[in-house]
Backbone as a ProteinNet text record, in pm:
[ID]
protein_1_A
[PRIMARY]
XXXXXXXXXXXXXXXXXXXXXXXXXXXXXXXXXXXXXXXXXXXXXXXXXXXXXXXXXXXXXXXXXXXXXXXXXXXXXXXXXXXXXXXXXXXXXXXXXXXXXXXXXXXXXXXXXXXXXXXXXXXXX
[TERTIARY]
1691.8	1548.9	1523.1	1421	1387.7	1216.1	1178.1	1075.4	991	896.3	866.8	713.2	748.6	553.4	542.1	414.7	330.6	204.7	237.1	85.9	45.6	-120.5	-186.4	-317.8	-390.1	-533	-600.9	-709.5	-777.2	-943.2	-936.3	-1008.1	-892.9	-764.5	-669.2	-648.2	-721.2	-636	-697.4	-801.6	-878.6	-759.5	-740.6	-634.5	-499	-442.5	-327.8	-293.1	-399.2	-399	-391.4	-464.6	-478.3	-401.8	-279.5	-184.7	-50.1	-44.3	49.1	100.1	-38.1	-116.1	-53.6	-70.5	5.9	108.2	204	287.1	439.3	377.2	422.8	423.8	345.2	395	259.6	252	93.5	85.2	203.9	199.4	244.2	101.9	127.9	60.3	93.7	-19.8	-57.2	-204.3	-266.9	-372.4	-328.2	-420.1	-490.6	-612.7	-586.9	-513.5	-511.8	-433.8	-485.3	-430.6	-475	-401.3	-359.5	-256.8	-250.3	-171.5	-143.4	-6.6	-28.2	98.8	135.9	227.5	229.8	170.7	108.2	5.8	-100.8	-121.7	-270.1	-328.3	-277	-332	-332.9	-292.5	-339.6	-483.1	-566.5	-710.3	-749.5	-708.4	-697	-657.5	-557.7	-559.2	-662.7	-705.7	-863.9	-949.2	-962	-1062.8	-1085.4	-963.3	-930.9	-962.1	-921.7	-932.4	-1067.7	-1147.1	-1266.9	-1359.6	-1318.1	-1386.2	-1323	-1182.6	-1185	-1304.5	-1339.3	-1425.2	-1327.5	-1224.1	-1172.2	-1215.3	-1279.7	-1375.3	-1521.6	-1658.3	-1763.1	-1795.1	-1866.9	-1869.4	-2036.7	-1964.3	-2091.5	-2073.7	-2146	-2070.1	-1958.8	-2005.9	-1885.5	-1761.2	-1759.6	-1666.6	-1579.7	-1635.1	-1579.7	-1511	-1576.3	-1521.7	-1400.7	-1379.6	-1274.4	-1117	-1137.8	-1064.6	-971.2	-1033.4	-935.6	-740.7	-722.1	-574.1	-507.8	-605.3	-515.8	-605.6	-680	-771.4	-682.5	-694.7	-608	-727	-656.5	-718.2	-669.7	-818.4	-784.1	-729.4	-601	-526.1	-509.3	-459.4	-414.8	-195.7	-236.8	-64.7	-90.1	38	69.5	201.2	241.1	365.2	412	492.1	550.1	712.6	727	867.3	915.4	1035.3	1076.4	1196.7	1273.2	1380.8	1483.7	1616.6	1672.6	1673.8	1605.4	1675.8	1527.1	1410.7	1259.8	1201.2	1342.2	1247.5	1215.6	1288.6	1227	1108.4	1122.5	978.8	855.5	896.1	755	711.7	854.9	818.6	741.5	822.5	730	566	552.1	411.3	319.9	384.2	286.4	265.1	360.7	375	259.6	281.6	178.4	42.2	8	-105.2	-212.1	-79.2	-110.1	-109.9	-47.6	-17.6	-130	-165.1	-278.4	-188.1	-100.6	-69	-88.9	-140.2	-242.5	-145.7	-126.1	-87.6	-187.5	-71.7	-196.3	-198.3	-137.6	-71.5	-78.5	34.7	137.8	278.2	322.8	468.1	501	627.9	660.4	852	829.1	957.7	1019.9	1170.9	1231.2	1324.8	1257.8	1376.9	1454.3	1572.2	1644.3	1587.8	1616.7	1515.1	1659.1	1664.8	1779.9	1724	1669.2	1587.2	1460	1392.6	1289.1	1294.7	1155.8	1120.2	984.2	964.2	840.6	796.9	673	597.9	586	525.8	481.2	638.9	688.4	820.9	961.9	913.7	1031.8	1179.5	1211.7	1312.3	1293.6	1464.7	1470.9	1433.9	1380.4	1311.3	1361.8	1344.7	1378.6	1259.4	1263.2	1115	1084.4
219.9	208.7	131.4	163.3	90.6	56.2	-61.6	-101	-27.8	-34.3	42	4.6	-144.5	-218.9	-161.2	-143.8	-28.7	-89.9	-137.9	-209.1	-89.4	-64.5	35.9	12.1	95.1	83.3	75.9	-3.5	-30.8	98.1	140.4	295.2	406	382.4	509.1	489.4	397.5	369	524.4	553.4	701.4	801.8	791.5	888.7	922.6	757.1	729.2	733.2	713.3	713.6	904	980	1110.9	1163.3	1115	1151.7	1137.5	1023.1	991.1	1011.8	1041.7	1095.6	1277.4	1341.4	1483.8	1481.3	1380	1416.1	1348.1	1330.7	1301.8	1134.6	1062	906.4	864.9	850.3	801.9	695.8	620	465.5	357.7	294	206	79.9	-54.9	-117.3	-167.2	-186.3	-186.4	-251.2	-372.4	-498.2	-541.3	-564	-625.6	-753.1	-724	-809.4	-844.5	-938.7	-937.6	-982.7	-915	-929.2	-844.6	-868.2	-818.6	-822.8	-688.1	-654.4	-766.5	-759.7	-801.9	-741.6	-611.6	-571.1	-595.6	-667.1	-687.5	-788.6	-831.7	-893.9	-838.8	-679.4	-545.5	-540.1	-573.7	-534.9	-373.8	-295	-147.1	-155.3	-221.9	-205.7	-247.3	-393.5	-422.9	-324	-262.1	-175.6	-39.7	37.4	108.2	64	-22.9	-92.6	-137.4	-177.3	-187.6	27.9	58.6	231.4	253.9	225.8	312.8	246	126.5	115.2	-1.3	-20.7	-168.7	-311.4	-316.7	-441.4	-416.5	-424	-395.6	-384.9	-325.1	-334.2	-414	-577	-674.5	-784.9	-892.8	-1001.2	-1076.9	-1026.9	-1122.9	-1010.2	-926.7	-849.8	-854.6	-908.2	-930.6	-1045.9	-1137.4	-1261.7	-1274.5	-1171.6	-1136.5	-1092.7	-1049.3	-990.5	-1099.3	-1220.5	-1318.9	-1297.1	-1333.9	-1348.6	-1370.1	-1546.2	-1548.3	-1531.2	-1419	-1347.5	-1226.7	-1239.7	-1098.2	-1014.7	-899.9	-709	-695.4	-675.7	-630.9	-542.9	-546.4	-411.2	-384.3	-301.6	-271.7	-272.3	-323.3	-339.4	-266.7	-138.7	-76.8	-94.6	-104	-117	-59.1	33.6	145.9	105.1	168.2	122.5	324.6	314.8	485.3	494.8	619.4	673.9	659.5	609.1	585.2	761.9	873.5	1015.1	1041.3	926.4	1027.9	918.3	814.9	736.2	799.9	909.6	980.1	1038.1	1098.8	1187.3	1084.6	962.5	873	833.9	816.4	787.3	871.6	1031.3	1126.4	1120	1132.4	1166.1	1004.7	928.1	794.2	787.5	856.7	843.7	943.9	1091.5	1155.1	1193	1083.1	1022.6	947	835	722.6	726.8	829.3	792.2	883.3	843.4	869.1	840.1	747.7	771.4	677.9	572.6	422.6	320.6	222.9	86.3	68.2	-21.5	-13	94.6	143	229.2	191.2	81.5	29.2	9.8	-30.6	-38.8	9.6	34.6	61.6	-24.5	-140.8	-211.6	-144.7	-123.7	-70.8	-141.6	-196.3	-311	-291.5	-332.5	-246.7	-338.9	-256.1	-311.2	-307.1	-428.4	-430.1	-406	-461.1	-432.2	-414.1	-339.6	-338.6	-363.2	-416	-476.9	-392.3	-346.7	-345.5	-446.8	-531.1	-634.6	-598	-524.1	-469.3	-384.2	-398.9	-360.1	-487	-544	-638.9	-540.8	-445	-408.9	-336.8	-310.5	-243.4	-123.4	-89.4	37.6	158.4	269.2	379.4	393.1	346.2	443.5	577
-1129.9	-1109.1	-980.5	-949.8	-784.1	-806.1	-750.5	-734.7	-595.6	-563.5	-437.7	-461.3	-377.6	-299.5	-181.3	-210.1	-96.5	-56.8	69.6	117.3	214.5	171.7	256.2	250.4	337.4	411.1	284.6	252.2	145.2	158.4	252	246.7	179.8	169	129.5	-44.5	-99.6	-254.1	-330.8	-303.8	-401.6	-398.9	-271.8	-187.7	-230.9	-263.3	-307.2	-463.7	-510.9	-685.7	-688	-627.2	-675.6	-643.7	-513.8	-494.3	-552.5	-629.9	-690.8	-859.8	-883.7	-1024	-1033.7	-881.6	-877.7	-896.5	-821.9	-795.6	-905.6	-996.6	-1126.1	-1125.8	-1028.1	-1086.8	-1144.8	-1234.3	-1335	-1325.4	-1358.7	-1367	-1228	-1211.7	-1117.4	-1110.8	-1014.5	-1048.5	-880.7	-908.7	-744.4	-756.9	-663.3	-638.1	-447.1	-506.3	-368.5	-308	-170.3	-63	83.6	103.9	252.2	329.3	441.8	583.5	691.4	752.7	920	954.6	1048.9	1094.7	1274.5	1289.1	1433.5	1534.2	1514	1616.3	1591.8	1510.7	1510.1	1634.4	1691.5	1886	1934.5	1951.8	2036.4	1998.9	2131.2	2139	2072.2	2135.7	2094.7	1941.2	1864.8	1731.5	1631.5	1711.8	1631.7	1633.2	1736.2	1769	1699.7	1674.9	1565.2	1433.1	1420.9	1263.1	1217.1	1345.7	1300.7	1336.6	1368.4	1405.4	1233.4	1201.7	1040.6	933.9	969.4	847.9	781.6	827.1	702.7	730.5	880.9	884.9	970.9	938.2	943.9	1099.4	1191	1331.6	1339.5	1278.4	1292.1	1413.3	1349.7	1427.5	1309.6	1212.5	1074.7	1095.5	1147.6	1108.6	1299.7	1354	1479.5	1449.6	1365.4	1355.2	1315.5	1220.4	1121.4	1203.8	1339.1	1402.1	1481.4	1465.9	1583.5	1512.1	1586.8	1550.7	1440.1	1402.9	1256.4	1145.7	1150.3	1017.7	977.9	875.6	755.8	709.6	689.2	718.6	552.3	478	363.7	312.1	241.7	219.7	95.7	49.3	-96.9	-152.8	-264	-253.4	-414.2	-370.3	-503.4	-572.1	-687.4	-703.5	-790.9	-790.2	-900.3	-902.6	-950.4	-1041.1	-1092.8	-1006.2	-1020.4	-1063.4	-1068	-1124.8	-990.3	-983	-853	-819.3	-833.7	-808.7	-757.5	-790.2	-734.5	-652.4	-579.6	-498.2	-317	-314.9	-220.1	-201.9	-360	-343.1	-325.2	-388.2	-447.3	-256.7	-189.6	-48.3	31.8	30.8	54.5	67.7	-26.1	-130.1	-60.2	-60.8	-11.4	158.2	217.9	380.1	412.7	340.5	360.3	351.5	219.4	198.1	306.6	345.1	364.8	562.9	615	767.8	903.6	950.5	1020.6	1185.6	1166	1292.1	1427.3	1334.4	1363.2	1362.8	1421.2	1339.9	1232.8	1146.7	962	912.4	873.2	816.2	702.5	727	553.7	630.9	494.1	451	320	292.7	227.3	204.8	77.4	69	-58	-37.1	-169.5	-270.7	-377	-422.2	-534	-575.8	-707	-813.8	-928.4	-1060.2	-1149.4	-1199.5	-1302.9	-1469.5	-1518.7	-1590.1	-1649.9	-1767.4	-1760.3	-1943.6	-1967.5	-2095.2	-2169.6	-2268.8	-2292.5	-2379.1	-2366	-2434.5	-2588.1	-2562.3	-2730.9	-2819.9	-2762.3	-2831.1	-2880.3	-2736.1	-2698.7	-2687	-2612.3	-2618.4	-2456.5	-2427	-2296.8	-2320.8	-2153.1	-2141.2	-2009.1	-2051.6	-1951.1	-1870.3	-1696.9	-1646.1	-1692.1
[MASK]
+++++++++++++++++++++++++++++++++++++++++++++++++++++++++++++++++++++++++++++++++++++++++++++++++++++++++++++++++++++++++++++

């Protein structure tokens, strides 16, 4: 089993749930977050980022843009079969990529075990 946190554009979560919902992963969990990539001091990347709509084209939303202000994002985290963590990558890149800095990431971590609460016993994803 593999873990697989997915930080992405907080305009893409509709996007990402209906995509992931097709493509056989139902279960996930997705919170908000907030951070920045190292391009975010590219003038041109604020500038984008504020044209998509993830910070307002005000003066609060200019404000938002200095250096050390964080870009609200969404963090998803599913938990897959080690044989469908391609597809789950697939399916989220193509969702999720525009082609922009801010994008996302995507980290892949191994899962040793898993528990269910209401059972108390180990579990198969």
């Amino acid at each position: 089993m593999k873990e697989l946190m997915v930080i992405v554009r907080s305009t893409k979560v509709g996007q990402t749930k209906n995509a992931l919902a097709a493509a056989g992963f139902p279960g996930f969990t997705c919170v908000p977050c907030l951070g920045r990539g190292k391009k975010l001091m590219d003038p041109g990347v604020l500038k984008l980022i504020m044209e998509s709509g993830e910070l307002p084209l005000t003066a609060a939303g200019e404000s938002l843009t200095e250096a050390a202000r964080l870009i609200p994002k969404r963090l998803f985290t599913i938990v897959v079969a080690d044989e469908r963590v391609q597809d789950a990558i697939d399916v989220l890149i193509a969702v999720n990529s525009s082609g922009h800095p801010g994008d996302g990431r995507i980290f892949v971590l191994p899962v040793k075990d898993s528990f269910s609460v209401r059972l108390g016993s180990p579990m198969e994803v």
